[in-house]
C-alpha positions, 0 to 999 in steps of 0.5 A: 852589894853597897849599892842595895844597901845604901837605898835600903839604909837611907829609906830606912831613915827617910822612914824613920824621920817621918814616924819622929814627926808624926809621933812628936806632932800626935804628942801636942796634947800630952800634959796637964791642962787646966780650963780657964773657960767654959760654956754650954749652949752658948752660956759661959760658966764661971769660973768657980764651976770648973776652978777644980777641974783638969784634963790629963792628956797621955798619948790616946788615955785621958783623965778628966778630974771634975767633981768625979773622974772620967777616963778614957780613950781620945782618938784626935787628928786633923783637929777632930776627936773621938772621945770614948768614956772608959771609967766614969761616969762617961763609962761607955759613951762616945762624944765627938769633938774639934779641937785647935791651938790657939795663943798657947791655949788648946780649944775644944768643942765637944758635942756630948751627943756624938752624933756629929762633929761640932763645924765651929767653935760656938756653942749657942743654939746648941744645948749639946755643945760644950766648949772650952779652952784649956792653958797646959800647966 
């Protein structure tokens, strides 16, 4: 009888130091996040376009707060998203994203059109593209 559950009781660890990892890795975007840097299609706003605004992070729930408030649902892994507006005036639409870690600063490059994964960090020649980079507060 010690002998099955032994195994059983260390798999059953092993199990859970891995479910610990994943979630405490999944976790790296919960908080609050401000911009310090935008652009679009390859122009960079200023600072006053976005001094307001904040992306609130909660598992897979957001709020952006800008001008109006956006929530919804962000599906992220292996450095891709799926952004799908909730309530809002995003309110059912799906935007695809990248995203990274950088020098304490969360990079995400949105294209607002869906259609497919941004390939890099960049948004000029691209109208749709839409990056920024956020510091947590």
């Amino acid at each position: 009888m010690r002998s099955i559950i032994f195994p059983s009781l260390f798999i059953l660890c092993l199990v859970c130091i891995s479910t610990i990892n994943v979630t405490a890795q999944s976790n790296k975007l919960n908080g609050s996040w401000k911009p310090v840097r935008e652009e679009i299609g390859g122009s960079e706003l200023p600072p006053a376009a976005f001094e307001k605004q904040k992306l609130i992070v909660s598992d897979s729930n957001y709020t952006f707060i800008a001008e109006s408030i956006d929530k919804g649902v962000a599906i992220y892994k292996d450095g891709k998203m799926d952004i799908y507006g909730k309530d809002g005036v995003n309110n059912g639409k799906h935007f695809t994203a990248i995203y990274k870690f950088e020098n304490e600063l969360l990079l995400i490059c949105y294209n607002l059109s869906g259609d497919k994964y941004p390939e890099a960090f960049e948004t000029k020649s691209k109208p749709t593209y839409f990056l920024v980079t956020f510091k947590k507060e």
